[in-house]
MIKOLZA-851169 format. One line per field, with one value per residue (C-alpha): residue number from 1; x, y, z. Coordinates in pm, 1 decimal. Example, Ala and Ser with C-alpha at 12.3 -4.5 7.8 and 13.67 -1.06 7.14 Angstrom:
! MIKOLZA-851169
i	[1 2]
x	[1230.0 1367.0]
y	[-450.0 -106.0]
z	[780.0 714.0]
END
This chain:
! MIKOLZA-851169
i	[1 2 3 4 5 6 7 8 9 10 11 12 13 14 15 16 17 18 19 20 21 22 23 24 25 26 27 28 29 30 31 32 33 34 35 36 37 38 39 40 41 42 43 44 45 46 47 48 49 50 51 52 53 54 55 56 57 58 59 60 61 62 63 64 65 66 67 68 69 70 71 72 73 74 75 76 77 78 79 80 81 82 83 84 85 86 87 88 89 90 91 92 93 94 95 96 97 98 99 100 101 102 103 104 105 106 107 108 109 110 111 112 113 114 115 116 117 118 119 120 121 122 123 124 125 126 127 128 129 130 131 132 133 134 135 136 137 138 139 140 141 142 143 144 145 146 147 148 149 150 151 152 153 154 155 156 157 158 159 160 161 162 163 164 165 166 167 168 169 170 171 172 173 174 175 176 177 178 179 180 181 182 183 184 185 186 187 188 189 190 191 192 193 194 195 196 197 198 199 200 201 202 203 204 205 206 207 208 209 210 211 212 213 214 215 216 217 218 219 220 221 222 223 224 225 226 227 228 229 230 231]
x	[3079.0 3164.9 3149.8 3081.5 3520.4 3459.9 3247.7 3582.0 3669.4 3372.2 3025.3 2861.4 2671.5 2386.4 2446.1 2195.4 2489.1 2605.6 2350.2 2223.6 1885.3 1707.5 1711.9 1530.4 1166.1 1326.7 1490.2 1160.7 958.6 1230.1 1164.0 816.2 680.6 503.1 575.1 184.1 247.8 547.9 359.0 137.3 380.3 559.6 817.2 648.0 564.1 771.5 1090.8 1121.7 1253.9 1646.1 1847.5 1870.3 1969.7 1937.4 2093.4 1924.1 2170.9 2101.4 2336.5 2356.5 2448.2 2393.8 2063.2 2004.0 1916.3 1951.0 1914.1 2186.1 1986.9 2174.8 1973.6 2032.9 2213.1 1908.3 2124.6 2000.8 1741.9 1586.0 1463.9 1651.5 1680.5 1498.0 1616.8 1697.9 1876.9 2200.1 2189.3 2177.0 2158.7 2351.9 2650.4 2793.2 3071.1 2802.0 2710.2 2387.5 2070.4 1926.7 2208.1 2408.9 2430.4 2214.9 2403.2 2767.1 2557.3 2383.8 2770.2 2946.3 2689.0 2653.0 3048.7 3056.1 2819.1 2850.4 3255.0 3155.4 3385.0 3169.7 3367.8 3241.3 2868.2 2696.9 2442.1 2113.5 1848.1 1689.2 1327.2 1135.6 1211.2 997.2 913.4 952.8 724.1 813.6 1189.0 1132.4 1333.7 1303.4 1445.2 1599.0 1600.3 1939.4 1942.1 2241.0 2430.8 2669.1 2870.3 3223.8 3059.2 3309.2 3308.2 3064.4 2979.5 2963.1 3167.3 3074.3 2875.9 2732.6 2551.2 2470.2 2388.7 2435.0 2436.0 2307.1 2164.9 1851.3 1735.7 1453.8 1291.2 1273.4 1083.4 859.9 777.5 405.1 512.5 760.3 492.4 296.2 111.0 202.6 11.2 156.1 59.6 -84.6 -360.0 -94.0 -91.8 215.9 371.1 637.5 885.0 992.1 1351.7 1661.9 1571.1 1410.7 1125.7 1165.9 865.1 834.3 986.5 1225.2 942.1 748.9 951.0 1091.1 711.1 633.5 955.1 832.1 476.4 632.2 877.3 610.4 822.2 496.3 323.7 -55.5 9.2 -195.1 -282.9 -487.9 -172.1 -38.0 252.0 321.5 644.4 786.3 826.8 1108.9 1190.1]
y	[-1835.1 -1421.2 -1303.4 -958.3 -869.3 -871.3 -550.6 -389.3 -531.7 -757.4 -828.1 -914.2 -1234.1 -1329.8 -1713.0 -1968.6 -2193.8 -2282.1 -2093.8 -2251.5 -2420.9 -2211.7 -1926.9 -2170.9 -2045.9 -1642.3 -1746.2 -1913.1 -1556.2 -1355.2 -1590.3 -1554.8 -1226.0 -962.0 -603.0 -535.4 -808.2 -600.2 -233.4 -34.0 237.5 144.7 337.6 574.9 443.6 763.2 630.0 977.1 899.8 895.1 489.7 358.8 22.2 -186.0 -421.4 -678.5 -853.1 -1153.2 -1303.1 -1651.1 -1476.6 -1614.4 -1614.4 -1794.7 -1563.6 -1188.5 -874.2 -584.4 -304.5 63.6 391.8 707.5 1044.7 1298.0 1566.9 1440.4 1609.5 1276.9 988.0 1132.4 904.4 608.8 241.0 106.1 -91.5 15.0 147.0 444.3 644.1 487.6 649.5 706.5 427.0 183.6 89.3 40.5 75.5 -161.0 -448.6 -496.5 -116.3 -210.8 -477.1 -224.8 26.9 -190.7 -296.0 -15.4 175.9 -120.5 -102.4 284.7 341.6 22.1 -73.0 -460.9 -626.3 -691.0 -1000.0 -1197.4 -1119.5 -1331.9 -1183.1 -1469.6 -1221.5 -888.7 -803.2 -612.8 -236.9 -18.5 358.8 626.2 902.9 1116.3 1120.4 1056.0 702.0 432.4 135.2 -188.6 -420.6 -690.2 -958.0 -1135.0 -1386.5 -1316.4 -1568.0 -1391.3 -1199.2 -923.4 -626.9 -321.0 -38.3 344.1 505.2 844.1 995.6 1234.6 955.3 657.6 692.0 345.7 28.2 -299.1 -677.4 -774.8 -1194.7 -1296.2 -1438.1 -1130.6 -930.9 -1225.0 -1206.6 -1108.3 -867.6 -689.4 -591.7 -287.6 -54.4 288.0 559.5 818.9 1195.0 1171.5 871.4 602.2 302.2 31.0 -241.2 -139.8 -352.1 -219.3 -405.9 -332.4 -17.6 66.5 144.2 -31.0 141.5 305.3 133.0 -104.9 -230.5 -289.6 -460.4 -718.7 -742.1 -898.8 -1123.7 -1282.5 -1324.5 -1481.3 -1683.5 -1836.5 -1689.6 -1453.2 -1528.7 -1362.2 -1053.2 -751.3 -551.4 -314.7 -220.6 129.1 316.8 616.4 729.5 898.7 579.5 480.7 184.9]
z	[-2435.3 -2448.0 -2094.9 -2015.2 -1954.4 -2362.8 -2349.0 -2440.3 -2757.4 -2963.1 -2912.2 -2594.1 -2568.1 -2408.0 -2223.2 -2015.8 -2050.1 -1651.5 -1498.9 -1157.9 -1161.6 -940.5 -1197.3 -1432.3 -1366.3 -1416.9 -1739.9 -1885.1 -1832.4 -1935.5 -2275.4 -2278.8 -2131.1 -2329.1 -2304.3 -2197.5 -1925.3 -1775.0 -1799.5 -1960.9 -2028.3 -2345.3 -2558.4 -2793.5 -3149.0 -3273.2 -3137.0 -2917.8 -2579.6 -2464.0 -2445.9 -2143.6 -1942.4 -1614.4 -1505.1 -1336.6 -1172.9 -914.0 -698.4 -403.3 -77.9 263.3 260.1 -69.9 -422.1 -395.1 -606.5 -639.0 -571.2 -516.6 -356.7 -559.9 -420.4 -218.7 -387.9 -762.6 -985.5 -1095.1 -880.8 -563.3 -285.0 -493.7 -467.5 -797.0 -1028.2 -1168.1 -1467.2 -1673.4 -2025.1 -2295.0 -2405.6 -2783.0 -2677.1 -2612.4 -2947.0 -3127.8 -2915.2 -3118.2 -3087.5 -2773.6 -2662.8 -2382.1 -2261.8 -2230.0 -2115.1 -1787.4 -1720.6 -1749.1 -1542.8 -1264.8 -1241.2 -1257.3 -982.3 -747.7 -825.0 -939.6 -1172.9 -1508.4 -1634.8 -1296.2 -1454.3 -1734.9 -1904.4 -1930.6 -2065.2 -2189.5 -2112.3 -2357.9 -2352.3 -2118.4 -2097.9 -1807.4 -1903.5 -1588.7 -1766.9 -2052.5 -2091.0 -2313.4 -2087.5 -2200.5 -1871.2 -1865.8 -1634.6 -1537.3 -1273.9 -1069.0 -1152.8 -984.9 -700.9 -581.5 -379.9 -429.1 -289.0 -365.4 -627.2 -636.1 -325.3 -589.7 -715.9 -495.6 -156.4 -91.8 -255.1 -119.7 -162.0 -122.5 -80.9 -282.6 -6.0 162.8 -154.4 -176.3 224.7 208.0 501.7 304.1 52.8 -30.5 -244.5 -291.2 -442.1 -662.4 -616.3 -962.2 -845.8 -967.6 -765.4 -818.1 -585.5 -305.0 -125.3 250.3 279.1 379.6 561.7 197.3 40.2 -310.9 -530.4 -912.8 -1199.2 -1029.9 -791.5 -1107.7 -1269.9 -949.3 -942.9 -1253.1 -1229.3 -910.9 -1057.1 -1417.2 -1251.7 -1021.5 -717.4 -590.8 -228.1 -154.1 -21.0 65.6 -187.0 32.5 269.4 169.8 270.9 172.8 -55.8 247.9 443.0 616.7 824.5]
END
């Protein structure tokens, strides 16, 4: 198996091989998920819209299966102050958008901006690619294990406000769980953890991975918070 220290030199590989059994049910909708079934805002049939990756990266803390999640810079023009996953715009270096310029691109942003070590990550899957309209993005979402965890935090203060874990258990705690509704009458699931309010695109998308991977708990879909919220 390539691991992802090879993003230097050849092509980066995407592995189940090893992986621990409770990311079974995640790696079974990652294989079987529709674009439609993720959102309804797909990438343009033009091809406009600029390359972009995630990475989706889950970890076994303490407290059982977690999520890297980072919180953007207050002092940036887009998404300031917004919990999300690492990740980025892909870069000339990265390769073909179509083959595995994704991949380099969610590791080389996930080091850049929270300091983790990319050849302790295996890359499991890719989720179909997904569109930003607000930015203007054409995502491509990577999941991987942490299969090396080591030491993160912020790089650049610039950039990343802070960067942090969150357990699965807590984003599937019915308390934890929101709506929000968007200025422009859009209403999408929230997560209030870690002092956080998880909403937007990455709540979206931890959304639909919880309901796919049979991980989702009834919540209240009626409770609102607002986008200001803080714990």
């Amino acid at each position: 198996m390539t691991h992802a220290s090879d993003t230097q030199g050849g092509p980066v590989v995407v592995s189940k091989k090893g992986l621990p059994g409770w990311l079974d049910p995640v790696v079974r909708a990652v294989e079987t998920v529709e674009p439609r079934q993720l959102s309804r805002f797909l990438p343009p049939e033009s091809g406009a819209g600029r390359q972009s990756a995630v990475l989706i990266l889950f970890g076994e803390g303490e407290s059982g299966p977690e999520l890297l999640l980072m919180e953007r810079a207050s002092s940036l023009r887009s998404h300031a102050g917004q919990p999300s996953f690492p990740g980025g715009a892909l870069d000339p270096e990265d390769g073909d958008p179509k083959g595995d310029g994704p991949l380099r691109a969610a590791l080389r942003e996930a080091e850049e901006e929270t300091g983790l070590d990319p050849s302790g990550v295996q890359l499991f899957g890719v989720l179909p690619k997904l569109y930003i309209p607000v930015s203007g993005f054409v995502v491509t979402p990577v999941l991987g294990w942490w299969r090396e965890p080591t030491p993160v935090g912020v790089v650049d203060p610039n950039e990343t406000a802070r960067v942090f874990t969150v357990p699965v258990a807590d984003l599937t705690d019915p308390d934890n769980r929101a709506t929000t509704v968007h200025p422009s009458g859009h209403r999408g699931p929230a997560f209030l953890v870690e002092s956080a309010l998880v909403w937007g695109f990455t709540a979206g998308i931890i959304d639909r991975i919880l309901h796919y991977a049979g991980w989702e708990r009834p919540w209240d879909r009626d409770k609102q918070v607002p986008l200001d919220w803080r714990a």
